[in-house]
C-alpha positions as CSV (number, residue, x, y, z in Angstrom):
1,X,1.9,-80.8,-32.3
2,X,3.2,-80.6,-35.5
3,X,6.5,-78.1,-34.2
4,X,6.6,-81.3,-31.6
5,X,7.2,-83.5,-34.1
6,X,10.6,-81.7,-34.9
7,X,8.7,-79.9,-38.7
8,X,9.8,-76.3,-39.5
9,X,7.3,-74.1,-41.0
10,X,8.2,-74.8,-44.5
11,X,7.3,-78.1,-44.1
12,X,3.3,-77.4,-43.6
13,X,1.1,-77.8,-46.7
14,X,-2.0,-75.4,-46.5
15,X,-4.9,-76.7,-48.1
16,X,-7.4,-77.5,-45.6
17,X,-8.6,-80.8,-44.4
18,X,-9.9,-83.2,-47.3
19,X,-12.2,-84.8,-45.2
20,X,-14.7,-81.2,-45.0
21,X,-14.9,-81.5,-49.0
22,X,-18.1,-83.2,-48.3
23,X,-19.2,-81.9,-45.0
24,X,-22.8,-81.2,-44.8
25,X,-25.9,-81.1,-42.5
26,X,-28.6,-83.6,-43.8
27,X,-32.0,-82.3,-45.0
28,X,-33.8,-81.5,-41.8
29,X,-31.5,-81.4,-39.5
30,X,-32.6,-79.8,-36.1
31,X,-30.7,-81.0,-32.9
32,X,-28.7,-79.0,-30.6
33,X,-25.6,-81.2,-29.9
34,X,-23.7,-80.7,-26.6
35,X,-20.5,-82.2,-26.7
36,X,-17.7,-81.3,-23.6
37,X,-14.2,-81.6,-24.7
38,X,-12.4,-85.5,-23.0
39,X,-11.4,-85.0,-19.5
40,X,-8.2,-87.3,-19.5
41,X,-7.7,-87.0,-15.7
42,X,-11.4,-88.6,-14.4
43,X,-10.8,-91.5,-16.6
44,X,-10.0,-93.7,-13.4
45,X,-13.8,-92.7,-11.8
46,X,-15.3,-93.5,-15.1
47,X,-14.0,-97.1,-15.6
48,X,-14.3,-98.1,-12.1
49,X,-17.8,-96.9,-12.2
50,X,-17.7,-93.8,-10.4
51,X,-19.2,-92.0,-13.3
52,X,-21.6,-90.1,-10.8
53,X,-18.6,-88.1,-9.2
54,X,-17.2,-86.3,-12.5
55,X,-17.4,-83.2,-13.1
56,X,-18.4,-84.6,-16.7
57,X,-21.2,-86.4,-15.6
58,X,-22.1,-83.2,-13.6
59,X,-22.3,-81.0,-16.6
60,X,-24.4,-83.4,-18.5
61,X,-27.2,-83.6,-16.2
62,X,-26.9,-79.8,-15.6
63,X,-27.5,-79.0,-19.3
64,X,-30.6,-81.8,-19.9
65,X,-32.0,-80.4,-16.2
66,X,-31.7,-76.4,-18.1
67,X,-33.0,-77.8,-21.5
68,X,-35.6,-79.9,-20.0
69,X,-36.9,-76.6,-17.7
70,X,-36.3,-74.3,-21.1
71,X,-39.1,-76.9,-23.2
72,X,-35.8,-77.9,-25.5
73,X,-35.4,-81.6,-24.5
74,X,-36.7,-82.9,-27.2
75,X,-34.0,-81.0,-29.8
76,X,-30.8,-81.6,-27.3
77,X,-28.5,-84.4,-28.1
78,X,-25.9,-85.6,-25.6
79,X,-22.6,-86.4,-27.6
80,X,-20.0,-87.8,-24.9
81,X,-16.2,-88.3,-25.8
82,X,-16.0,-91.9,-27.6
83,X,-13.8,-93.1,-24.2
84,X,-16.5,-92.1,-22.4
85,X,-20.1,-92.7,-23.9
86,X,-20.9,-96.1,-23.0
87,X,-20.6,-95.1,-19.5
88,X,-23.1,-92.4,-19.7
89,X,-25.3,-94.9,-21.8
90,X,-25.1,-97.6,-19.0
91,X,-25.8,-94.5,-16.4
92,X,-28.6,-92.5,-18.1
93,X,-31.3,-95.2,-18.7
94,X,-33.5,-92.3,-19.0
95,X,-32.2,-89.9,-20.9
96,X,-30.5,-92.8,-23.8
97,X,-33.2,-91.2,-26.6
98,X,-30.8,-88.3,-26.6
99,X,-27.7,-89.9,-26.5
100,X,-25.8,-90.3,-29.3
101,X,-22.9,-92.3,-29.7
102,X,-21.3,-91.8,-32.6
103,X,-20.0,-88.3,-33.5
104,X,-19.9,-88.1,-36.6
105,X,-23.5,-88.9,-37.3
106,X,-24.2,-86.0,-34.3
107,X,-22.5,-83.7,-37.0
108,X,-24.7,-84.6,-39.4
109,X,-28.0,-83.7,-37.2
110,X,-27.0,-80.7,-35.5
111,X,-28.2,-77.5,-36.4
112,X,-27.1,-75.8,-33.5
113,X,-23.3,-76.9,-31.9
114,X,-22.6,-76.6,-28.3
115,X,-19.1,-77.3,-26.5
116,X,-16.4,-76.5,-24.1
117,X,-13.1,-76.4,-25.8
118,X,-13.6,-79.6,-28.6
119,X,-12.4,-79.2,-32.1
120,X,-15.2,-80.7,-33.7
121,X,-17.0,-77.6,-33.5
122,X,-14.8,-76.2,-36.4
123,X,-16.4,-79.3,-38.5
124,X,-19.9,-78.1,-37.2
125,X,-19.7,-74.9,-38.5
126,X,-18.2,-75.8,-42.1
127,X,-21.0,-77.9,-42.0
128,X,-23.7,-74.7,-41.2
129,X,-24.4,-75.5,-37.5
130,X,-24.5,-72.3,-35.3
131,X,-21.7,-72.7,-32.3
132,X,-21.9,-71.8,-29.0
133,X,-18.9,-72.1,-26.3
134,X,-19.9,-72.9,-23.0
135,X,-17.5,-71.9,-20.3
136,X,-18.9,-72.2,-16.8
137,X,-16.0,-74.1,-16.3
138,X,-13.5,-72.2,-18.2
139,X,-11.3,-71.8,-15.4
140,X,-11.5,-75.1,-14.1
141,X,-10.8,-77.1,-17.1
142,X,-7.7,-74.7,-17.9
143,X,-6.4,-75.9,-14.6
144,X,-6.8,-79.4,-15.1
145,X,-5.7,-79.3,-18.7
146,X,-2.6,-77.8,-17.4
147,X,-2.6,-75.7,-20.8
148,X,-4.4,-72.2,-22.3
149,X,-6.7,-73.1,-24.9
150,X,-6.2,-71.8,-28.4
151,X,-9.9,-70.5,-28.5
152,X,-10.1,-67.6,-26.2
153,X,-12.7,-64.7,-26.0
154,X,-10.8,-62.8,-28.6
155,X,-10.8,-65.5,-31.4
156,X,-13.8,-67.8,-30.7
157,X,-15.9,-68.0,-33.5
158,X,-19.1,-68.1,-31.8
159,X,-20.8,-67.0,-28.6
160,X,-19.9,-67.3,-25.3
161,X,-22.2,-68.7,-22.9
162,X,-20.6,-68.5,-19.1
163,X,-23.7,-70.1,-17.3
164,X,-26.3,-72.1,-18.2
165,X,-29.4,-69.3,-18.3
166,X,-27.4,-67.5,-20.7
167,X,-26.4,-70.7,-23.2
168,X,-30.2,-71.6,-23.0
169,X,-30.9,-68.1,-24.1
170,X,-28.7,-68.4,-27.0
171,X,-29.5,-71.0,-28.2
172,X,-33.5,-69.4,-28.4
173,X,-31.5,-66.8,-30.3
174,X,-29.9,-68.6,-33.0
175,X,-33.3,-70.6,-33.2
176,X,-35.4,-67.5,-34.0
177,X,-32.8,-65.8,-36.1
178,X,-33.0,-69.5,-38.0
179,X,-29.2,-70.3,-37.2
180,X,-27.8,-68.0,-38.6
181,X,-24.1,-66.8,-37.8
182,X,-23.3,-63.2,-37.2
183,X,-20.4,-61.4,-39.2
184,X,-18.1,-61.5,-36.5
185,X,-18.2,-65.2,-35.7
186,X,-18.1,-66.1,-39.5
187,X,-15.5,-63.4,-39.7
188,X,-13.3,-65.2,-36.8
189,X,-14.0,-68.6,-37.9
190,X,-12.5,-67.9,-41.6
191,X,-9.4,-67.2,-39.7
192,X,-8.9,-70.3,-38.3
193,X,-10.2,-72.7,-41.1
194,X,-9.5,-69.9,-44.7
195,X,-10.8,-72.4,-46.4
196,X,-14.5,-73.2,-47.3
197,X,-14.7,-73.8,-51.7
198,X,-14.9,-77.5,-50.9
199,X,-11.6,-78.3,-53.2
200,X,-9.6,-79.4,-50.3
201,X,-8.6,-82.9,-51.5
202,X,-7.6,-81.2,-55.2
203,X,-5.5,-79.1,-53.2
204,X,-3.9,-81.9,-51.5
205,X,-3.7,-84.2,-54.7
206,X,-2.4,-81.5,-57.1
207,X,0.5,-81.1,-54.6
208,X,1.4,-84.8,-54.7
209,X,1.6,-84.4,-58.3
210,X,3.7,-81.5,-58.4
211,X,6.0,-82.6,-56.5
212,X,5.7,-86.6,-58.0
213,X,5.2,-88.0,-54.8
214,X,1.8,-89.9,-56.7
């Protein structure tokens, strides 16, 4: 996005987002967020009610059916896209005690991280969550995007998870090893966000000043 916008490479200021400076779990966190990436072309089902034929709709009740079976319902939290949340609200009367919302309080709560292909499990890791990628639908969601994901199996900082017996067993792993992330995943991740001392915004400011911009 940013070589769309017509910047050249000297142009880019690295000094991570501001906004992690102060990214933390709260004391007790414990949930195990599951949170699939915005599916842009099954908008027109979800506002005309049609919620029940998505393929998002169909992944949601297939991970609470896997956690419910696995004696985990009770730690899952359902974090739908923002566009779409009301939606699954309205269409999961009985599930709404593990619906959240609002994502950035599901950040805060989430000790373990799940997703397809959304960013916000970057933040969730700063933060001390444990990832997981779940990719049942790897191929699917590649073809609808009409676009190769950055995260791949070579780079993802986490697990991979390619059904839902193996993401269930997981997620039992990173519970009994008490969340925490192996080498190589920490390794990877560091690649992608270098920066973790929590001086982001000092960073950012100290290049304003330099260059008298504030």
């Amino acid at each position: 996005e940013f070589y769309k916008m017509k910047y050249d490479r000297e142009d880019l200021i690295l000094t991570g987002l501001a906004t992690f400076d102060h990214a933390k779990l709260v004391d007790g966190a414990d949930k195990i967020a599951f949170m699939p990436t915005y599916r842009y072309w099954e908008e027109g089902l979800i506002y005309t009610n049609r919620i029940e034929e998505t393929s998002y709709y169909r992944v949601l009740i297939k991970i609470i059916k896997s956690f419910e079976e696995a004696g985990l319902l009770d730690r899952l939290l359902i974090v739908p896209h923002n566009k779409f949340s009301q939606y699954v609200y309205q269409n999961l009367p009985q599930y709404k005690h593990i619906i959240s919302d609002n994502p950035s309080e599901a950040l805060k709560v989430s000790k373990v991280f799940i997703t397809d292909y959304s960013s916000a499990i970057y933040d969730a890791q700063y933060r001390g969550a444990y990832p997981i990628f779940y990719w049942e639908e790897k191929d699917y969601l590649i073809r609808q995007y009409k676009a190769i994901p950055p995260v791949n199996e070579e780079n993802a900082p986490g697990p991979i998870a390619y059904n839902t017996q193996e993401l269930i067993r997981i997620v039992k792993h990173a519970i009994e090893n008490e969340y925490v992330v192996e080498d190589e995943y920490q390794e990877k991740y560091l690649k992608i966000n270098s920066f973790n001392d929590n001086q982001n915004t000092k960073r950012i400011t100290d290049f304003l000043k330099e260059h008298q911009i504030i």
